[in-house]
C-alpha positions as CSV (number, residue, x, y, z in Angstrom):
1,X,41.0,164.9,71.5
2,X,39.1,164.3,74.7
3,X,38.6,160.3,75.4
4,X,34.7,159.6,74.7
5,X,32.8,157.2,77.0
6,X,31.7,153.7,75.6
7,X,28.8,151.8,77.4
8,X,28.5,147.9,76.4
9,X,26.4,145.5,77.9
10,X,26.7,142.1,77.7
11,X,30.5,142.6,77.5
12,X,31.2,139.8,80.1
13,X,32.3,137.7,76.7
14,X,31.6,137.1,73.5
15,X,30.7,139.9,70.8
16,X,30.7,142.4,74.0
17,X,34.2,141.7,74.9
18,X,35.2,141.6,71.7
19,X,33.7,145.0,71.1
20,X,35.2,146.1,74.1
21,X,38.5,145.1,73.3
22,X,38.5,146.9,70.3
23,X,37.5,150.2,71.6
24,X,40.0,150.4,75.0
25,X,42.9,149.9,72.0
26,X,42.1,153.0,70.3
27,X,42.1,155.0,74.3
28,X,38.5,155.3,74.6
29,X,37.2,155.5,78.0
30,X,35.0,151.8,78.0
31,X,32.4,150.9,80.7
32,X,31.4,147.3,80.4
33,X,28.6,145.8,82.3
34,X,28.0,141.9,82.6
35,X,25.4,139.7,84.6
36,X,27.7,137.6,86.1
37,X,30.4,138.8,88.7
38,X,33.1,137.2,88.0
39,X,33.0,136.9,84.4
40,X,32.9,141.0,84.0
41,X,35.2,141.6,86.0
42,X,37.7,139.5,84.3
43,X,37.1,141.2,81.2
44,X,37.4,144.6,82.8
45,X,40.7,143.4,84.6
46,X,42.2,142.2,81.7
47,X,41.3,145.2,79.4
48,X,42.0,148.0,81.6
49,X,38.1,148.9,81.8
50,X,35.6,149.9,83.8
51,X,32.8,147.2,84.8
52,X,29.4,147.1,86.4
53,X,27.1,144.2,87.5
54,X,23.8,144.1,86.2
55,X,21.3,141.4,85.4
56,X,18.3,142.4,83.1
57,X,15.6,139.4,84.8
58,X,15.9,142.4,87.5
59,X,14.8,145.8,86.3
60,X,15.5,147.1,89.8
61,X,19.2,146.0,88.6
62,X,18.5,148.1,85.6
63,X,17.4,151.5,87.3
64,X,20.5,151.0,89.7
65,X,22.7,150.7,86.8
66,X,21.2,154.3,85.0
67,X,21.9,155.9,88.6
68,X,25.1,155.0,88.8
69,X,26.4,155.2,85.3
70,X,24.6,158.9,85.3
71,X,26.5,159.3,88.7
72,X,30.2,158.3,87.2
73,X,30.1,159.6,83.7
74,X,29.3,163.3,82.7
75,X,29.4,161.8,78.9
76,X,28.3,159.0,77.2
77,X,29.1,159.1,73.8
78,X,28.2,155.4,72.8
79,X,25.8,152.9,73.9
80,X,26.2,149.5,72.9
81,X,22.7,148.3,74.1
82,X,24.7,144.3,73.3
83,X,22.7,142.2,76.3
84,X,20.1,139.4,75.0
85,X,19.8,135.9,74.4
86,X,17.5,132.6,73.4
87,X,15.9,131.3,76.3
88,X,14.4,127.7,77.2
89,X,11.1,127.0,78.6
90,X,8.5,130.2,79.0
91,X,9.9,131.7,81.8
92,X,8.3,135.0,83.9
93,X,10.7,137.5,85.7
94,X,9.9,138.9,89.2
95,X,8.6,142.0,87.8
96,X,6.2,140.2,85.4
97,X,7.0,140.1,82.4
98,X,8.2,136.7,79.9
99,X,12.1,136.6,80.5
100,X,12.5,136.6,76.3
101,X,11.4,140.2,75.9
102,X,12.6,141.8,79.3
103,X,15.9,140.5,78.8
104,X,16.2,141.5,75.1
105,X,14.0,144.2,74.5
106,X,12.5,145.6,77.9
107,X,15.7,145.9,79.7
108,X,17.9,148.1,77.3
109,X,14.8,150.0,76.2
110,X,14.2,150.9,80.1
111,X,18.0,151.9,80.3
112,X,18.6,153.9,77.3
113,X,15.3,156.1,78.6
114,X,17.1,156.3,81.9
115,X,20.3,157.6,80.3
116,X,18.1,159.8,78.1
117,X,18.9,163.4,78.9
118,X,22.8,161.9,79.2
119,X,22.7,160.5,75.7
120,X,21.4,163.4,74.2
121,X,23.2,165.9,75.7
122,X,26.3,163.9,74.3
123,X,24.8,163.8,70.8
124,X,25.2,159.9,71.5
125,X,25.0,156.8,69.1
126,X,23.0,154.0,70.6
127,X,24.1,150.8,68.8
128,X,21.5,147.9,69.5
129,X,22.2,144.2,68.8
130,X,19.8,142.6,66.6
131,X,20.0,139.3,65.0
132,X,18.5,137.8,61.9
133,X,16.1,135.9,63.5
134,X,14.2,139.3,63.3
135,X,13.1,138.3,59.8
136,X,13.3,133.9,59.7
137,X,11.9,133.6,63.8
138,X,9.3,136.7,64.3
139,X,5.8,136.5,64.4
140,X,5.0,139.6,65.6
141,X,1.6,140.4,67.8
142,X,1.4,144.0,69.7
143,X,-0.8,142.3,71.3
144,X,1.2,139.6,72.7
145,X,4.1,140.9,73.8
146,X,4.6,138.3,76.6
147,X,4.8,135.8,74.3
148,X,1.6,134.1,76.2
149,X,-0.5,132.4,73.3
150,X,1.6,129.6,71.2
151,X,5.4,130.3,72.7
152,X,8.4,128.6,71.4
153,X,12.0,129.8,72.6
154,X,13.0,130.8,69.0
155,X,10.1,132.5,68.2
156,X,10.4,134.7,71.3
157,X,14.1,135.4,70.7
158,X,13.0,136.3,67.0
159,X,10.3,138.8,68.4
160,X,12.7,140.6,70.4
161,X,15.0,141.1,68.4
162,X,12.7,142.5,65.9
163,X,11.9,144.8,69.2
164,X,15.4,145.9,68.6
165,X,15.0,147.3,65.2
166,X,11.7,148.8,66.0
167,X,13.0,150.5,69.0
168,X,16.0,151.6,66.9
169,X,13.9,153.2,64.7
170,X,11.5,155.2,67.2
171,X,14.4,156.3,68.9
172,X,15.1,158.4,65.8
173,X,11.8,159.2,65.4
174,X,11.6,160.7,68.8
175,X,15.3,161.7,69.5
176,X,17.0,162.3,66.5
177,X,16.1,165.7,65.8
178,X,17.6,166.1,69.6
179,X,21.0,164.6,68.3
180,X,21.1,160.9,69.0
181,X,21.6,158.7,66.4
182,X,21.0,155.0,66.2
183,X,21.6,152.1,64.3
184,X,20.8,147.8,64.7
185,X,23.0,145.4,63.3
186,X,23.0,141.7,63.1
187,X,26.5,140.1,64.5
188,X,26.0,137.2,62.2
189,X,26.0,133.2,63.6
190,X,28.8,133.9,65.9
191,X,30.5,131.1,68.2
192,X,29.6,132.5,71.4
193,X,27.6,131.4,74.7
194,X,24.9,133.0,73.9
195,X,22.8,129.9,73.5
196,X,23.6,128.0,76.4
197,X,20.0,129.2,77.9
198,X,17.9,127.2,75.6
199,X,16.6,124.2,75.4
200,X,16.5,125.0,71.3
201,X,18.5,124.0,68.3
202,X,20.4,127.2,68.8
203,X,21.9,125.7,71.8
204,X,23.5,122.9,69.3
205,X,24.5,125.2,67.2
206,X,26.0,127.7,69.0
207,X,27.7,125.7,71.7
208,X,27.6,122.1,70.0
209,X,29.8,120.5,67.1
210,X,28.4,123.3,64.4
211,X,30.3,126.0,66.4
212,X,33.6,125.5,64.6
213,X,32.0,126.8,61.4
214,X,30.9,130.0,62.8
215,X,32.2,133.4,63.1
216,X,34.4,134.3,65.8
217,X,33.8,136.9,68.6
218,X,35.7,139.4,67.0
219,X,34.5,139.5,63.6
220,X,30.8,139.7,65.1
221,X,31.7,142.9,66.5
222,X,32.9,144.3,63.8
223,X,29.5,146.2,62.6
224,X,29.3,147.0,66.3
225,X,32.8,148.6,66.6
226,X,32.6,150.2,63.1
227,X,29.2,151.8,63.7
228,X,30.7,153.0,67.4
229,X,34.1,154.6,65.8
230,X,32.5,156.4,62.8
231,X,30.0,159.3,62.4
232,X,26.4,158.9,61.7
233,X,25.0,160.7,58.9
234,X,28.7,160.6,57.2
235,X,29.2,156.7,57.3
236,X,26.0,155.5,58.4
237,X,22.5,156.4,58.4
238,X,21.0,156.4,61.7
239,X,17.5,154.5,61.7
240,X,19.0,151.4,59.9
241,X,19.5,148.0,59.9
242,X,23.4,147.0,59.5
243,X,25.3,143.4,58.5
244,X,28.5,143.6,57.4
245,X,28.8,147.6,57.5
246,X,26.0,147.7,55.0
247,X,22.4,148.0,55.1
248,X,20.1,145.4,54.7
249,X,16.5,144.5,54.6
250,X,14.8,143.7,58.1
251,X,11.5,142.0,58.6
252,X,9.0,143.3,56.9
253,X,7.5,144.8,60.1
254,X,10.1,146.7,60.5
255,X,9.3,149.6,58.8
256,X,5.2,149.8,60.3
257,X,5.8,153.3,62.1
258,X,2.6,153.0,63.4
259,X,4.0,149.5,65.2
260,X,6.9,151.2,66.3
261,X,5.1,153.9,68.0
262,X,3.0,151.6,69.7
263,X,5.6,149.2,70.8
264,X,7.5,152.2,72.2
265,X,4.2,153.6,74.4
266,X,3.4,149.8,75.5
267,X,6.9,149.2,76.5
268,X,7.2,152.8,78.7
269,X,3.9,151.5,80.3
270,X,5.3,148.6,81.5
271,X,8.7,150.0,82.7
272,X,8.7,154.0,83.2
């Protein structure tokens, strides 16, 4: 059988690596792509891989990215939209928008859209890295995307990834029919660095003294890796919501089509 193509970003360490790891043992061809040089290219050496440098406060990074993976891979068969994190303080990007969503929502919905025509041609999975902040942390406005009026760092982390979900299930919407399949999971409280951005308790409890009761890296990616190495509509229903290989209830504003239909035509205005 021919080797398929996995994409993962935010593979530099953590659940990504991890994720990456997994798939390079079984012969897949993995890509990994990391915002930090060095870091990625570790990885990549030390798995065998193939690595790209991208940072998503850049969306200029992004749309280089999409040229060059459509340049190098005639397939992709999975996409393992992994990047995100908490931030600190309000922050806003060079292109405009509050670092929060670009980083976590706007920046993997502007490069799955890139790799579009790609994916579907492949009949791709797009796997998306949610969290269950989604559902404790979101208070979600469509019309306050930017997180302008009343921003705290968790509550902007918990708004994208609710972004994730409702991206994951207008991508279906729109794409499914075409043959691309997707699916969000939530990781779990995993012992990673993903919190070292924020001034929050998340940083505490994800890099502090609390860290030695969480999950590891590995078995964080296990929804991920499980989701990438089966078949959708056989072991898993594209459109959902995944922890622990099952599905599971989001936020309640999950399942607004209308919202997800809107989110989807603000967020191309802003990046396509």
């Amino acid at each position: 059988m021919t080797a398929r193509t996995i994409l993962i970003t935010g593979a530099s360490d953590g659940i990504g690596a991890s994720a990456a790891a997994s798939f390079a043992s079984t012969g897949d061809r993995v890509v990994i792509v990391g915002r930090s040089p060095q870091k990625t290219e570790a990885v990549a050496t030390r798995l065998g891989v193939e690595f790209y440098v991208a940072d998503f406060t850049r969306l200029d990074d992004v749309r280089t990215l999409a040229a060059k993976l459509l340049a190098a891979y005639p397939r992709i068969d999975v996409l393992a939209n992994n990047a995100g994190g908490i931030m600190g303080k309000r922050e806003v990007t060079g292109d405009g928008h509050e670092k929060t969503f670009q980083v976590n929502h706007l920046a993997p919905f502007l490069l799955t859209n890139l790799l579009m025509d790609r994916l579907v041609a492949s009949g791709a999975s797009v796997i998306n890295t949610s969290s269950a902040a989604n559902k404790v942390l979101a208070r979600f406005d469509i019309d306050d995307l930017e997180n302008a009026n009343g921003y705290s760092a968790s509550r902007a982390y918990g708004n994208g990834k609710l972004a994730n979900i409702l991206f994951t299930k207008e991508l279906v919407r729109r794409y499914g029919e075409a043959g691309v399949s997707s699916a969000a999971f939530h990781p779990g409280v995993v012992a990673t660095s993903f919190g070292t951005g924020s001034s929050s308790a998340m940083k505490l409890m994800y890099g502090g003294l609390l860290s030695r009761f969480l999950l590891t890296p590995a078995q964080g990616a296990d929804t991920l890796v499980w989701l990438g190495m089966t078949h959708p509509g056989t072991d898993w229903t594209s459109g959902e919501y995944y922890e622990k290989r099952r599905v599971i209830r989001a936020n309640k504003q999950a399942y607004d089509d209308s919202l997800a239909t809107e989110l989807w035509e603000r967020s191309s205005a802003m990046v396509l």
